[in-house]
C-alpha positions in Angstrom: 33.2 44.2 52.4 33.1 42.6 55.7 29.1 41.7 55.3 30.3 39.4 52.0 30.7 35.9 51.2 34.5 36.8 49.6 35.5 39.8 50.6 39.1 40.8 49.8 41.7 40.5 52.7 43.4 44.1 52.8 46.9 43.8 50.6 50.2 42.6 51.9 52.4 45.0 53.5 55.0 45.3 50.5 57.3 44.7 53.1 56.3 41.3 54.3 55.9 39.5 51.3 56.4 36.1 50.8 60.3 35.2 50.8 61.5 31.6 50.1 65.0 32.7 51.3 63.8 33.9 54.7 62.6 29.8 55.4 58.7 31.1 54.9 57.2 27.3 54.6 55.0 26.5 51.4 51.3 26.3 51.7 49.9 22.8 51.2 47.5 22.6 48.8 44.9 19.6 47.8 43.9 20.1 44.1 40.8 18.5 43.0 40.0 18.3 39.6 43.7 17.9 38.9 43.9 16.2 35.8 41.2 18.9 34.0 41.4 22.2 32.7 42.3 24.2 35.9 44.0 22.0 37.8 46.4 20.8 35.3 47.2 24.8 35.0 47.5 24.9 39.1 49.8 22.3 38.9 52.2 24.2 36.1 51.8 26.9 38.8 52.7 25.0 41.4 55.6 23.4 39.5 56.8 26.7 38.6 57.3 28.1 42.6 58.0 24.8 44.2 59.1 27.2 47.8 55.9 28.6 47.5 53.1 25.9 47.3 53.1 22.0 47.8 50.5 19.7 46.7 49.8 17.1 49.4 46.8 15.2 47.3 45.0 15.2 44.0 41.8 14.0 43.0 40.6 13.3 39.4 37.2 11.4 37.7 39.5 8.6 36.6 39.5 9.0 33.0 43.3 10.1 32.3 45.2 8.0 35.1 48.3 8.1 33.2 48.4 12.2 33.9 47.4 11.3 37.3 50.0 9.2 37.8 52.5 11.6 36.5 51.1 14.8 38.6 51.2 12.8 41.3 54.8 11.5 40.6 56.3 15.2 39.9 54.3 16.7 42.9 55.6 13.7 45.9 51.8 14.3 46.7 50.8 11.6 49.9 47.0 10.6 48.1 45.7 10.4 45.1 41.6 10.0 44.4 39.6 9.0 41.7 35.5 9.5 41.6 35.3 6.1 39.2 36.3 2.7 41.3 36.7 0.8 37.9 39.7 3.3 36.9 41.7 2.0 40.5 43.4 -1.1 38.5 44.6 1.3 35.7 45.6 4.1 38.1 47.9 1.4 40.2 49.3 -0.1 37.1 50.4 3.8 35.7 51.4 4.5 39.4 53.6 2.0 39.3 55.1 2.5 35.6 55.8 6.1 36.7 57.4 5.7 39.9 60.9 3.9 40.8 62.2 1.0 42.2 61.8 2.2 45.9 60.0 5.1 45.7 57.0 4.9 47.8 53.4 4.9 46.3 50.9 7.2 47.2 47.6 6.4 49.1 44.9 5.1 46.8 41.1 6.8 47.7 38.5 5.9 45.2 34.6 6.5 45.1 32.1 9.5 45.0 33.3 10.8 48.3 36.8 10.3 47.5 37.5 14.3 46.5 35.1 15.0 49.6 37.4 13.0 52.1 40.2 14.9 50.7 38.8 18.2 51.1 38.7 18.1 55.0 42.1 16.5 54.7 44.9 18.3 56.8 46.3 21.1 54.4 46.1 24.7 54.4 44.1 25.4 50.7 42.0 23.1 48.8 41.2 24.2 45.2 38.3 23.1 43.7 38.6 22.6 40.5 36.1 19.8 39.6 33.4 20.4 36.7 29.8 20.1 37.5 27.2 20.2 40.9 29.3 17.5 42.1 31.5 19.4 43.6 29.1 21.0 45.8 30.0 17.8 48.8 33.7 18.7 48.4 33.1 22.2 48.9 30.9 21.9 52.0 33.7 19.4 53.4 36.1 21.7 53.0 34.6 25.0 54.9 33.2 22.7 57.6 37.0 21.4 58.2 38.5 25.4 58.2 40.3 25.2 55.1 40.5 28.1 52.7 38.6 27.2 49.8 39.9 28.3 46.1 36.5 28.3 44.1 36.5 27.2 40.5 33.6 24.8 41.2 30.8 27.8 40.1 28.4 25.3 40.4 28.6 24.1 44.3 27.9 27.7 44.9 24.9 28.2 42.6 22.8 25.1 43.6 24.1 25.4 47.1 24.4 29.1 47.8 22.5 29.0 51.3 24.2 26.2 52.7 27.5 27.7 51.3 26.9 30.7 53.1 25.9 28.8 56.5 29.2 27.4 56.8 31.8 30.1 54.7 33.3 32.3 57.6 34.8 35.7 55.9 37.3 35.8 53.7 37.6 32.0 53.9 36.8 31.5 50.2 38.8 33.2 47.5 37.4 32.6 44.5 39.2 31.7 41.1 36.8 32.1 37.9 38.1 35.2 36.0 35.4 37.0 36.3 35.3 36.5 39.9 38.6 36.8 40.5 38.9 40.8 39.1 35.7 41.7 41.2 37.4 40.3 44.2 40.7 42.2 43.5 38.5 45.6 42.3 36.6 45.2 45.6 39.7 45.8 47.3 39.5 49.1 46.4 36.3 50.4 48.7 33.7 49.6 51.2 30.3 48.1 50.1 28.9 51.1 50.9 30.7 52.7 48.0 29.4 49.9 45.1 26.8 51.2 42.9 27.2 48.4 40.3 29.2 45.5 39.6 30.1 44.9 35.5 30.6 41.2 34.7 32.7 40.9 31.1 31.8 38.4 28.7 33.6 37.5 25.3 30.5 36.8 23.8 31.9 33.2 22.5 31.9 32.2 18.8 28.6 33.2 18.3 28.8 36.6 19.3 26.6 39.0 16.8 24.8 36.3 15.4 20.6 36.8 15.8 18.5 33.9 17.3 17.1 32.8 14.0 21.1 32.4 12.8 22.0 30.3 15.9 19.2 28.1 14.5 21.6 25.3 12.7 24.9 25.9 14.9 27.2 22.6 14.9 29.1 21.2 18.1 31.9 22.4 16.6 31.2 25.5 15.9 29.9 25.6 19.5 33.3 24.1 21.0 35.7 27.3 18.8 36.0 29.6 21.7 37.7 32.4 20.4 40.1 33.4 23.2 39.9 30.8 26.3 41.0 26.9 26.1 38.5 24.8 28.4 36.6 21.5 28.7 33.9 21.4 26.3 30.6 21.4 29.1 32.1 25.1 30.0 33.1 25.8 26.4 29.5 24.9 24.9 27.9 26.8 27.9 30.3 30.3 27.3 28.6 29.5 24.0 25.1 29.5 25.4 26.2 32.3 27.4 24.9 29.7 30.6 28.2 30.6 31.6 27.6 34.2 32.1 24.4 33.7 33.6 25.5 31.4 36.2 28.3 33.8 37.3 25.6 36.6 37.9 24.2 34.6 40.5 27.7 33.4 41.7 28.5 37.0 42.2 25.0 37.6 43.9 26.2 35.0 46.3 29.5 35.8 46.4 29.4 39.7 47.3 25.6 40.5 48.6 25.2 42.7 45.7 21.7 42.5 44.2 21.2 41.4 41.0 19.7 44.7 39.7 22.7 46.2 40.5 24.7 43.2 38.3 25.6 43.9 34.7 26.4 42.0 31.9 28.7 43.4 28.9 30.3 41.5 25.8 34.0 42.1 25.6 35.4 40.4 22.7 39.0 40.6 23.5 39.1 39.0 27.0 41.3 41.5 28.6 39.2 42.9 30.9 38.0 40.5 33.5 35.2 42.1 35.0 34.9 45.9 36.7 33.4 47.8 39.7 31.8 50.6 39.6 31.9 52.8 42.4 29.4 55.6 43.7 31.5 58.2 43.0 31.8 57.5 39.2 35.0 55.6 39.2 35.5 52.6 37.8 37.9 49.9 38.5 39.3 47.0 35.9 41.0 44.4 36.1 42.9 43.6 33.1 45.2 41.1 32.1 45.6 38.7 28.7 43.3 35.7 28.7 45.0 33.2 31.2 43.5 31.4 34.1 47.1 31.1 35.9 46.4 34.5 37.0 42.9 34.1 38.8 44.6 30.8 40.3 47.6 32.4 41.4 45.4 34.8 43.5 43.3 31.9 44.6 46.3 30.3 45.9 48.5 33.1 47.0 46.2 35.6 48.6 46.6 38.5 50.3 50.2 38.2 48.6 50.7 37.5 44.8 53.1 35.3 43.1 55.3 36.6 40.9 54.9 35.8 37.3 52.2 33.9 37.5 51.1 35.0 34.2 51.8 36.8 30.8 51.8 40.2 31.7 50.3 43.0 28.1 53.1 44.8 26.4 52.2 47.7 26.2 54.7 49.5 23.5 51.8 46.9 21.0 48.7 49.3 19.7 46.1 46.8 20.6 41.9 47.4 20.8 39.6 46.7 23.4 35.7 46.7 22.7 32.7 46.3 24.7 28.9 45.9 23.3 25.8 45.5 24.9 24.5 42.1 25.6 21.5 40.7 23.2 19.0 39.2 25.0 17.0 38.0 22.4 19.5 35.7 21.0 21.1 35.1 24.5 17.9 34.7 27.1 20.5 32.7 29.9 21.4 35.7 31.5 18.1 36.8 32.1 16.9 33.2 33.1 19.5 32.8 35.2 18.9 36.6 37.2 14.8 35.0 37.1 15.5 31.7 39.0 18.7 33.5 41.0 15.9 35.4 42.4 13.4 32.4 42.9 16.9 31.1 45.3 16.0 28.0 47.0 16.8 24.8 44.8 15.8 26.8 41.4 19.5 27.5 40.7 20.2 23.3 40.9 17.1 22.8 38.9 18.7 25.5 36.4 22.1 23.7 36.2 21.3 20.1 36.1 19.0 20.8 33.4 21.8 22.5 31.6 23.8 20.1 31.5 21.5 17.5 30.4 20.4 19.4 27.5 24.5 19.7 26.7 25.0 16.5 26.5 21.9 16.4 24.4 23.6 19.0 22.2 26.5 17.5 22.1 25.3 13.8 21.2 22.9 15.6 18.5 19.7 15.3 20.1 19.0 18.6 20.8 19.8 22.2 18.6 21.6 24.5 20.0 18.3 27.0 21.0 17.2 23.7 21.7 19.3 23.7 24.9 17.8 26.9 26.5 14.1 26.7 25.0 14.2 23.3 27.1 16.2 24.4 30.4 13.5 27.2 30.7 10.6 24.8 30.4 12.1 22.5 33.0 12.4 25.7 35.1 8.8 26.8 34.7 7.6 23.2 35.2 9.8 23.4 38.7 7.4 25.4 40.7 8.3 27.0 44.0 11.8 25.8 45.2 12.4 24.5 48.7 13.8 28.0 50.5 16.0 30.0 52.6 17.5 28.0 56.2 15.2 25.1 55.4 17.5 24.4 52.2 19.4 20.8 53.0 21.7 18.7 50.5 19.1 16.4 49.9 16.7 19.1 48.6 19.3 19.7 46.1 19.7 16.5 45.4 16.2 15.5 45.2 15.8 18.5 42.8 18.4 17.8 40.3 17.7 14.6 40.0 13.8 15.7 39.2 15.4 18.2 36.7 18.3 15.8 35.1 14.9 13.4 34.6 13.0 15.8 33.0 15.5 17.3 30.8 15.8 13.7 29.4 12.4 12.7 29.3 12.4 16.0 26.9 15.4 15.7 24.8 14.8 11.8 24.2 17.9 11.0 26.1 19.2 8.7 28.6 22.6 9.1 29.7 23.2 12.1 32.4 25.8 14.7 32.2 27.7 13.1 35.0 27.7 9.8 33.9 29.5 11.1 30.8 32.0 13.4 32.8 
C-alpha cells in the first residue's frame, strides 16, 4: 500500500515488542481535544500504561476547565491550551485548586492557534481529537513539523484532502475512527494490487429501518439515542443523518487511493464489525471487536506494535448475532451526496461539512427538521458550483468556502449562530 495516504507499517516482529522492563522510553504524546469524547478515552489509555505513553500537552475549547485542570494535573503534562481566551481566568483558578503547594503549573497557551502551536510542538504523536473543520490548521501543523499524526479529526481531511496529501509522507498518519482504523489493520493483509473493494460498516443509528416519510417528525432526542456508541452530540446527530458514514467514504477515498466505486456502504446493527476488505481473490478480511473507541486509539497510538488490553476483548463461549442489511438510500441520501461532491474534490467536501454542521445546530436549536438538514446541505451544494481544484487548493480557499456555505446554510435555516461558535 505504499502509493496510499495511511498505509499500514508491516507488524512488529513478535519478538521486539514493546517492553517497559527492558528501559524502552514512552512515546510523548500531545492530545488535542482532550477534554472531549476521544481524548478523554486516550487519556484513560494513557493512564492505564503510564511506561508506554506520556502526554507532554493538552488542548481543549475551554468549556470544561475543571477536567482540564485535572488531566493536566494526573498527566504532569508541560502545556495546556484552550481555543476560547475568556476561559484562561477560569482555567488558572482550577489549575491552581488542583495542583499543590509547590507543584509547578503548566504553561498557559490560549487562542485559535493555540492547538495549532501545540501540534508542531516537540513530541513524537499528536492525536487529534478536536470536533469540527477546525482542526484542519492543527493537522497541517503537525505533518509540516514530522510528527506522526493519530487522525480522529475526519473533517481536516475531508475539506483539506489535497493539501493533506501535499504534506502527509507515508505511513505518517495512522488513522483512529473505527471504521478507519479496521481498514488500516485489514490492509495489512495485501498489496493494493490485491483490493477489489473496500466495505465500510455502519450501525445504521436509531433510525435505522425507518422510511423517509417516518423520519419526517424525528425529535433531537430521539436523534441523540445512538444505540451502541457514546459520543458528542454534532457526531451523534450526524451517525443519525448517516453524514457520518458519508463523510468517511471520502475519508477512505483520501486515505487509501481507492475509488469511490470501489467503496461500499453496509448497515451493521451490532457494531462489531468495524469495517472489511475485500480482496481479489474472494477473501474477505474483518475486523471485529465490541464497540469501543480505546481500541482504534490504542492502534493510533501504538502502531506497528499494540498495547495490551487496550480494550474489552468478545467472549466467545456467549451465542451472540451479527447482521448486515443494505443501505437505504432513499431515506439516507448522505452517502450518495457525499460520494457526488467527494468526486467534485476541490473545496466541495468543506462546502459539504460546514453546511452540515450549520443545519445541526439548526436541528438541534429546532429550526430545522430532521430531512430538513440534508434537503438544505444539498441545496447549499448545488448552489456551490465548480470548487476551486486539485494543486491550486490553498487554506484560504477553504476557508473562503465554508464561510460562503456556513452563510448560506443560515441565511436558509433562519439562523444566526455558527456551529463553531456553539462548540
Amino acid at each position: 500500500m505504499t502509493d496510499s495516504l495511511a498505509h499500514p507499517a508491516p507488524l512488529a516482529d513478535p519478538h521486539l515488542v514493546y517492553d517497559p522492563l527492558a528501559g524502552d522510553a514512552p512515546k510523548d504524546v500531545v492530545v488535542l481535544g482532550s477534554t472531549g469524547s476521544i481524548g478523554t478515552q486516550a487519556i484513560d489509555l494513557v493512564l492505564r500504561h503510564p511506561g508506554r505513553f506520556r502526554v507532554t500537552a493538552l488542548s481543549a475549547n475551554g468549556g470544561r476547565v475543571a477536567l482540564l485542570a485535572e488531566q493536566a494535573h494526573r498527566l504532569r503534562v508541560r502545556t495546556v491550551a484552550v481555543a476560547r481566551e475568556d476561559a484562561v481566568p477560569a482555567l488558572r483558578e482550577a489549575l491552581a485548586a488542583e495542583y499543590g503547594p509547590g507543584e509547578p503549573l503548566p504553561e498557559i497557551l490560549a487562542g485559535p492557534d493555540a492547538a495549532t502551536q501545540l501540534a508542531a510542538s516537540a513530541c513524537h504523536t499528536v492525536l487529534n481529537g478536536i470536533t469540527g473543520s477546525i482542526g484542519l490548521a492543527p493537522t497541517l501543523a503537525a505533518l509540516e513539523a514530522g510528527r506522526t499524526l493519530a487522525l480522529a479529526n475526519k473533517e481536516s481531511l475531508i475539506v483539506g484532502g489535497p493539501l493533506v496529501k501535499a504534506l502527509a509522507k507515508p505511513g505518517q498518519i495512522i488513522p483512529v475512527d473505527s471504521e478507519h482504523a479496521a481498514l488500516f489493520q485489514a490492509l495489512a493483509c495485501g498489496t493494493r494490487a490485491d483490493v477489489r473493494k473496500l466495505v465500510v460498516t455502519a450501525s445504521g443509528g436509531p433510525f435505522r429501518g425507518r422510511t423517509k416519510d417516518e423520519l419526517a417528525n424525528v425529535t433531537v432526542e430521539d436523534a441523540l439515542a445512538h444505540p451502541t456508541w457514546a459520543m458528542g452530540p454534532v457526531i451523534t446527530i450526524n451517525s443519525a443523518t448517516l453524514v457520518n458514514k458519508g463523510l468517511e467514504v471520502i475519508e477512505a477515498h483520501l486515505l487509501y487511493d481507492i475509488p469511490f466505486d470501489r467503496i461500499e456502504v453496509v448497515v451493521h446493527p451490532q457494531s462489531y464489525v468495524h469495517s472489511m476488505v475485500e480482496f481479489t481473490d474472494g477473501s474477505t478480511i474483518a475486523q471485529a471487536t465490541p464497540p469501543d473507541m480505546r481500541g482504534p486509539i490504542a492502534i493510533g497510538l501504538g502502531w506497528p506494535e499494540r498495547v495490551a488490553d487496550a480494550a474489552p476483548a468478545f467472549d466467545w463461549s456467549k451465542a451472540s448475532t451479527w447482521e448486515f442489511f443494505p443501505l437505504d438510500n432513499e431515506a439516507f441520501p448522505s452517502v450518495n451526496l457525499a460520494r457526488h461532491v467527494g468526486r467534485l474534490a476541490g473545496t466541495a467536501p468543506a462546502v459539504f461539512n460546514a453546511a452540515n454542521e450549520e443545519c445541526v445546530e439548526a436541528f438541534r436549536s429546532g429550526a430545522l427538521p430532521f430531512n430538513g438538514i440534508m434537503e438544505t446541505v444539498t441545496r447549499v451544494v448545488e448552489e456551490h458550483g465548480t470548487p476551486a481544484q486539485g494543486t491550486s487548493l490553498t487554506v484560504s480557499d477553504v476557508l473562503e468556502a465554508e464561510t460562503w456555505a456556513r452563510a448560506r446554510a443560515r441565511e436558509l435555516t433562519g439562523t444566526t449562530a455558527t456551529a463553531e461558535a456553539r462548540a
